[in-house]
VOGU-3710 file (C-alpha; in Angstrom, 3 decimals, decimal comma):
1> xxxxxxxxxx> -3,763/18,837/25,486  -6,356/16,373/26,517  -6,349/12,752/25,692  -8,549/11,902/22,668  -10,376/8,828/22,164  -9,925/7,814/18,774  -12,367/4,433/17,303  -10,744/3,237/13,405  -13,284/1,511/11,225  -12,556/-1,317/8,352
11> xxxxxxxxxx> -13,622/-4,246/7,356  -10,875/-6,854/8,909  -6,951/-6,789/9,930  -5,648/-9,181/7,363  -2,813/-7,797/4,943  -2,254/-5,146/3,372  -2,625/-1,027/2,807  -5,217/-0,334/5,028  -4,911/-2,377/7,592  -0,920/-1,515/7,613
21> xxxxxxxxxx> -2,266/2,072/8,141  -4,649/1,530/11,053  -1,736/-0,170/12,828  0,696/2,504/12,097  -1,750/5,347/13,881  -3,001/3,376/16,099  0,682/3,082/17,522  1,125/6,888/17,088  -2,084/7,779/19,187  -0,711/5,167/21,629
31> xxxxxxxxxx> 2,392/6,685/22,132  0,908/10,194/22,077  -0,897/9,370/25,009  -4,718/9,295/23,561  -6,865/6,318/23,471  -6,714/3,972/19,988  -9,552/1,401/19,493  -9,846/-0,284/16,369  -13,289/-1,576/15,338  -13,121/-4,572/12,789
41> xxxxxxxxxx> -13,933/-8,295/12,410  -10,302/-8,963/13,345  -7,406/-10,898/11,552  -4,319/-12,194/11,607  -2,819/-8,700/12,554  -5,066/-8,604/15,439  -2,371/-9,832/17,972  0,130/-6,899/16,809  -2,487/-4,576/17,116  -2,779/-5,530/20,618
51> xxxxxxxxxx> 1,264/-5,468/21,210  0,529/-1,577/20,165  -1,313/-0,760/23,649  -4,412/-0,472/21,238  -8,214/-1,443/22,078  -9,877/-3,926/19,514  -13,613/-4,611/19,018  -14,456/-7,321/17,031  -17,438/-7,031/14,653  -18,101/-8,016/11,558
61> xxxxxxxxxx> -19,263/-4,449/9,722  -16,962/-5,452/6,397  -19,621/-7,909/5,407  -21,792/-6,686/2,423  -25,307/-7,877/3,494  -28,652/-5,834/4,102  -28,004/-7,260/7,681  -24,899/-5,144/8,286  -27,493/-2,039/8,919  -28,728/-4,104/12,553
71> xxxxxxxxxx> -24,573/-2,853/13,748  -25,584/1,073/13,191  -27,043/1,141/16,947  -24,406/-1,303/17,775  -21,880/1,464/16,853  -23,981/3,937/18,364  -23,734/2,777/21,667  -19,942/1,663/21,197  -19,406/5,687/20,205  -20,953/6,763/22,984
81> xxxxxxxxxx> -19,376/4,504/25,869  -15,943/5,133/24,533  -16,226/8,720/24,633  -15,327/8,803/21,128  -13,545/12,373/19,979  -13,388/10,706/16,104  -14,740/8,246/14,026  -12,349/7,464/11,200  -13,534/5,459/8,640  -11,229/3,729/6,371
91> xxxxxxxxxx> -13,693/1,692/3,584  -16,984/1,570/2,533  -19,093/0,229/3,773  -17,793/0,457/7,562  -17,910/4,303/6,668  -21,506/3,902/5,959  -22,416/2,260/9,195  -20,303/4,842/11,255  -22,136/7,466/9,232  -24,945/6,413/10,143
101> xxxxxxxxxx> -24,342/5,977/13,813  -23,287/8,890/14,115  -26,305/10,673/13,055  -28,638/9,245/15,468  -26,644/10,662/18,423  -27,196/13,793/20,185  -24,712/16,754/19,510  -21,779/16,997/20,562  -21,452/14,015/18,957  -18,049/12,504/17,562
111> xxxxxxxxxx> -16,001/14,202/14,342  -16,250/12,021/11,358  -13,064/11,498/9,207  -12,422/9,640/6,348  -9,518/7,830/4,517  -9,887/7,169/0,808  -7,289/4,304/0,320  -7,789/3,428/-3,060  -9,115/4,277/-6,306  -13,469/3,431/-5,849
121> xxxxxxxxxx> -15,200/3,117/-8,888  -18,097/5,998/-8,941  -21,006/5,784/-7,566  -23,492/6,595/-4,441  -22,186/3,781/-2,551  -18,461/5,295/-2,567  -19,848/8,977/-2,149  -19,599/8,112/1,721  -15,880/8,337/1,576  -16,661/12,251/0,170
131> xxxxxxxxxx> -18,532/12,757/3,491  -16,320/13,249/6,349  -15,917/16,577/8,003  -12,193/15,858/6,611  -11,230/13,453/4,094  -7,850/12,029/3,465  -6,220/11,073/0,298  -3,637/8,716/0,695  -1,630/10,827/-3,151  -2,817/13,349/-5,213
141> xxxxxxxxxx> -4,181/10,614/-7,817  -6,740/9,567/-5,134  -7,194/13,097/-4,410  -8,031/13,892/-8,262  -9,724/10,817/-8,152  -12,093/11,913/-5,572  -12,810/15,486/-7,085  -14,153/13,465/-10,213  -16,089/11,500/-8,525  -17,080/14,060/-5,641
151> xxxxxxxxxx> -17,028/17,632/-7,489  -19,070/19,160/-4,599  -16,223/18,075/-2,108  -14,707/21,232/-1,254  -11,057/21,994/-1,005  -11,135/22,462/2,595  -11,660/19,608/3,592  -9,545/17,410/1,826  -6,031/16,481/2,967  -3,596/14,845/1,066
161> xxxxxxxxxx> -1,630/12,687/3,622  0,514/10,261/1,407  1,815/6,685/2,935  4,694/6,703/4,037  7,796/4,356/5,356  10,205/4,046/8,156  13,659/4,695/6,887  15,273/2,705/9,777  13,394/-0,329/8,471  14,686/-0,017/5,114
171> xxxxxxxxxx> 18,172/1,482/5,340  20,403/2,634/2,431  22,795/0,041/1,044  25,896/-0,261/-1,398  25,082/-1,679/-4,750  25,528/-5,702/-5,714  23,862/-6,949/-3,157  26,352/-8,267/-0,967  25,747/-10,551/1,427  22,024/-10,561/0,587
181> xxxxxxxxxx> 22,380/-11,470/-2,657  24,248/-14,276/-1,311  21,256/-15,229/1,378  18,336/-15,116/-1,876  20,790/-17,235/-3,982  20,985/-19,229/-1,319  17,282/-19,727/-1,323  16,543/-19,582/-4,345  19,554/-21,038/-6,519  17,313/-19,980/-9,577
191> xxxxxxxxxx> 18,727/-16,318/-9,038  22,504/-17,377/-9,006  24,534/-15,927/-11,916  26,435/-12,896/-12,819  23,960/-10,893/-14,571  21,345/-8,665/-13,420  18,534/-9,402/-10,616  15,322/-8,204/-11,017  12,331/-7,850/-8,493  8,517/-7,558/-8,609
201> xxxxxxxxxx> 6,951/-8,261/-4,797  3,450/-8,818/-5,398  0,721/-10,912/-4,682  -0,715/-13,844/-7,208  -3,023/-11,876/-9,633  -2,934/-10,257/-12,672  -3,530/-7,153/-11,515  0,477/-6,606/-10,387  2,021/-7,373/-13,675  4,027/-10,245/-13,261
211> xxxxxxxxxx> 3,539/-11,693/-17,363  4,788/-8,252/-17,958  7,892/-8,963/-15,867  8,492/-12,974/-17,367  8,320/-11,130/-20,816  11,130/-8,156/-19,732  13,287/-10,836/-18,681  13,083/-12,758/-21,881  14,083/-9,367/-23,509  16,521/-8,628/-21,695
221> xxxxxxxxxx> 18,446/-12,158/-21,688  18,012/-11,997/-25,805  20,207/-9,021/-25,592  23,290/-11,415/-24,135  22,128/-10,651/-20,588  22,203/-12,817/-17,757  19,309/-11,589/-16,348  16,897/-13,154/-12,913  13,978/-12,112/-11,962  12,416/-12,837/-8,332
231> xxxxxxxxxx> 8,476/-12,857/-7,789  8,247/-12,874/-4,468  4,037/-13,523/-3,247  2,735/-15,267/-6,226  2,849/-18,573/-4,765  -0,195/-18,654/-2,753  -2,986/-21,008/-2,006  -6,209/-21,123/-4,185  -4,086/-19,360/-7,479  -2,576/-22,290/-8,450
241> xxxxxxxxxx> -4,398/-21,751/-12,221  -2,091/-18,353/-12,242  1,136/-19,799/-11,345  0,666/-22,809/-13,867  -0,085/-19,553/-16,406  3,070/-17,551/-15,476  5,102/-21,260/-15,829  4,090/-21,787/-19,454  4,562/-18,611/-19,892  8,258/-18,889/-19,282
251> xxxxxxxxxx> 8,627/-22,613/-20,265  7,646/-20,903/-23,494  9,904/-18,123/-23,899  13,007/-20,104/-22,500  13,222/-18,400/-19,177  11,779/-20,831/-16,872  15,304/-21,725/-15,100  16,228/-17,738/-14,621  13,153/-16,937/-12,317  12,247/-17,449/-9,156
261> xxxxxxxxxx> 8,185/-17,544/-8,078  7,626/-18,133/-4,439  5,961/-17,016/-1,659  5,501/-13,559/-0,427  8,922/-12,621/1,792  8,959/-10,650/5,167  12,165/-9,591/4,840  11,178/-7,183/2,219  14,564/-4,552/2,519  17,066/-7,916/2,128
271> xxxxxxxxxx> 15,372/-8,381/-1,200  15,574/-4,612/-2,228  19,350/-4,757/-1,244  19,546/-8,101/-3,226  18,198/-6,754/-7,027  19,685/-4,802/-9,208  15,886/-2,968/-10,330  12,555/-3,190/-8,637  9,614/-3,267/-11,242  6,290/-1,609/-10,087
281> xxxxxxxxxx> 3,873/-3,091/-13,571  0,281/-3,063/-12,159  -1,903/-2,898/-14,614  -4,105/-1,503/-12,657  -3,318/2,284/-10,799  -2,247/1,865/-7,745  -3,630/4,574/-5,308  0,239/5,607/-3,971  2,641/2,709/-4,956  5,060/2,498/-1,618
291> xxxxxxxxxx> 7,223/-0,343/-3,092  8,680/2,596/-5,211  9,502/4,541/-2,122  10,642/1,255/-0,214  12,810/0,312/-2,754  14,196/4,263/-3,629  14,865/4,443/0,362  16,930/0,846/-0,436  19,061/2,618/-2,964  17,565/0,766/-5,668
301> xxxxxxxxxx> 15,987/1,974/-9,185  12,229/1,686/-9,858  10,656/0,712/-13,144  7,058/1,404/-13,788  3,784/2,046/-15,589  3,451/6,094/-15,621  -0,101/5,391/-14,356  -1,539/5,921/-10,976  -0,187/6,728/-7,829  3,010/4,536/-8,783
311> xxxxxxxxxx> 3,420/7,035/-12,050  2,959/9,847/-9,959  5,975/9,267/-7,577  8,311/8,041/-9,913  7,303/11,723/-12,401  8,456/13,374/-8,490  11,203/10,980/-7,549  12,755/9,118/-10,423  11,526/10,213/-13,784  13,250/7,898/-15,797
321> xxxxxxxxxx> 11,696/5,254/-14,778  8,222/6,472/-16,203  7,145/4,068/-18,890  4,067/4,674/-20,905  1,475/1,954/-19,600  1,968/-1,613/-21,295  4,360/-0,500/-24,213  6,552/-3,684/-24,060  9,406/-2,026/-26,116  10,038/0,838/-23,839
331> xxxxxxxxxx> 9,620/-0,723/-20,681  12,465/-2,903/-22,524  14,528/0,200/-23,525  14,052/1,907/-19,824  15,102/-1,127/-18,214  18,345/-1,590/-20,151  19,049/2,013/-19,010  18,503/2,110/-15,310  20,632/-0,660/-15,573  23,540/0,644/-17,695
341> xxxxxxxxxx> 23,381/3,386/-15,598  21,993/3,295/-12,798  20,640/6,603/-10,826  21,831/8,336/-8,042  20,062/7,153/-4,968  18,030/10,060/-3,505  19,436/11,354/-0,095  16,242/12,017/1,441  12,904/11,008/0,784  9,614/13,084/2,194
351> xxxxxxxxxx> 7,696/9,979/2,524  8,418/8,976/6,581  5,898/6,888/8,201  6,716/9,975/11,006  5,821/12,522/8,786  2,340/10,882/7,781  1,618/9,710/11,443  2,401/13,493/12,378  0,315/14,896/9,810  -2,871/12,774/10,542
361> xxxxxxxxxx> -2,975/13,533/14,789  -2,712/16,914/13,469  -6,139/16,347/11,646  -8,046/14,776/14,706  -6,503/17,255/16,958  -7,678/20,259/14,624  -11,303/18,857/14,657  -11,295/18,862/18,280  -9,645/22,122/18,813  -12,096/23,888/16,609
//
């Protein structure tokens, strides 16, 4: 097979689902032998980019301005010295200017592909992410998603390629905690007591639930419960209105000296093996929700909204941990069972980062083939 040259599009390599993505197949075309360049304004995960073997290009085609057209013959020429095989675009508005690009140059030209990461509101300007030759959907939400807002997108071309995680990075472990419960108490002395801990990782906004989580916990300690709960993330700079929010929140229902709200952690599988339950409550759908698999490879039990792609793995993986979105009393009710009695931690689970690394070369190399 010949080496390919494949160029990833977004916006920056700062934090989070995309940019974890780009990384993760950039490192599998790497070790494949092909070429990976990455086209983006850069970020902080620029340097492990780099550590990959990959190629970086910095420019700045995430910026929303009428003058982000003058990089379409920017990217036509960077196409066309690399040799590019594909052009996957992976948001918006980088997906428009590779779009473009593209068709001002001479066939052959490269294969367009796109990744629909999240859940885009409808409309013309997210119709681009309808328009590759194929289109991935990171869970069948997005993919339904995408039919609704894309009915002319035919089967065909559509692949749904979920997330996925590497089970060596977050290996199975006993129950209680152990020595890592020991390690968080020992950060955070908060979390110390014999009752249950709970965990909701996720950033400082609204959006992930955490009033929904200081509320649980206030439930659950009026049953007799000496329950904890750990936000890890939502102490970070510029959201210090939020965190003053959550803290009167808790002042107010009694809880304040049973949780923990600090920054986000990288040691992300030492605080699954720490709780007792990990809570998923965005109230917004999430696109695929990979906490729940992180913390179901863990060993631990998931609680969430049945919403999103977050509903739809839990309905596959865990079903009774499917609450209907935002009713406080059965979220309440679910959570006193999981942790009564807990689950049987799944043996397997589908969702490898191997797996969805496999499954997308296949893509490119099926393009090129044909």
């Amino acid at each position: 097979m010949r080496r390919l040259c494949v160029v990833q599009l977004l916006p920056a390599l700062d934090n989070g689902g995309v940019e974890r993505s780009t990384l993760e197949i950039a490192d599998a075309l790497v070790r494949a032998g092909h070429r990976a360049v990455v086209i983006s304004a850069g970020g902080r995960l620029l340097p492990e980019l780099q550590k990959l073997g990959a190629e970086h290009i910095q420019l700045p085609i995430g910026r929303k301005s009428p003058l982000a057209l003058r990089h379409v013959p920017v990217l036509r020429r960077l196409f066309a010295a690399l040799g590019a095989d594909i052009v996957h675009a992976r948001s918006r508005l980088p997906a428009w200017l590779g779009w473009l690009a593209l068709r001002g140059m001479p066939l052959p030209r490269p294969h367009f592909v796109t990744t629909v990461h999240g859940l885009n509101s409808p409309s013309r300007y997210s119709a681009i992410m309808a328009r590759g030759e194929r289109v991935i959907c990171v869970s069948n939400t997005v993919r339904a998603h995408l039919q609704a807002l894309c009915p002319q997108c035919v089967d065909a071309v559509v692949d749904v390629i979920p997330r996925g995680i590497d089970p060596d990075a977050f290996p199975r472990a006993a129950a209680g905690g152990g020595d890592a419960r020991v390690r968080v108490v020992g950060l955070h002395p908060q979390l110390g007591g014999r009752g249950p801990l709970l965990l909701l990782p996720g950033r400082g906004t609204r959006l992930k639930g955490h009033a929904d989580a200081i509320a649980l916990l206030a439930a659950l300690r009026a049953d007799g419960l000496d329950a904890r709960l750990w936000l890890p993330g939502v102490l970070q700079e510029g959201r210090a209105r939020y965190l003053a929010e959550l803290q009167a929140q808790a002042s107010t229902l009694g809880v304040q000296d049973a949780l923990a709200m600090t920054e986000a952690t990288a040691g992300m599988a030492e605080a699954y093996t720490a709780c007792d339950l990990v809570l998923q409550l965005s109230r917004k759908p999430e696109a695929f929700g990979r906490t729940v698999v992180e913390a179901l490879a863990v060993g631990r039990p998931v609680l969430g909204w049945a919403h999103g792609g977050v509903g739809e793995l839990l309905a596959e993986l865990q079903p009774d941990g499917r609450v209907p979105p935002f009713d406080a009393d059965a979220l309440h009710a679910a959570a006193r069972g999981l942790l009564d009695a807990p689950p049987s931690p799944i043996e397997a689970l589908p969702y490898t980062l191997q797996a969805m690394q496999h499954r997308t070369l296949n893509v490119y190399r099926s393009l090129v083939d044909a």
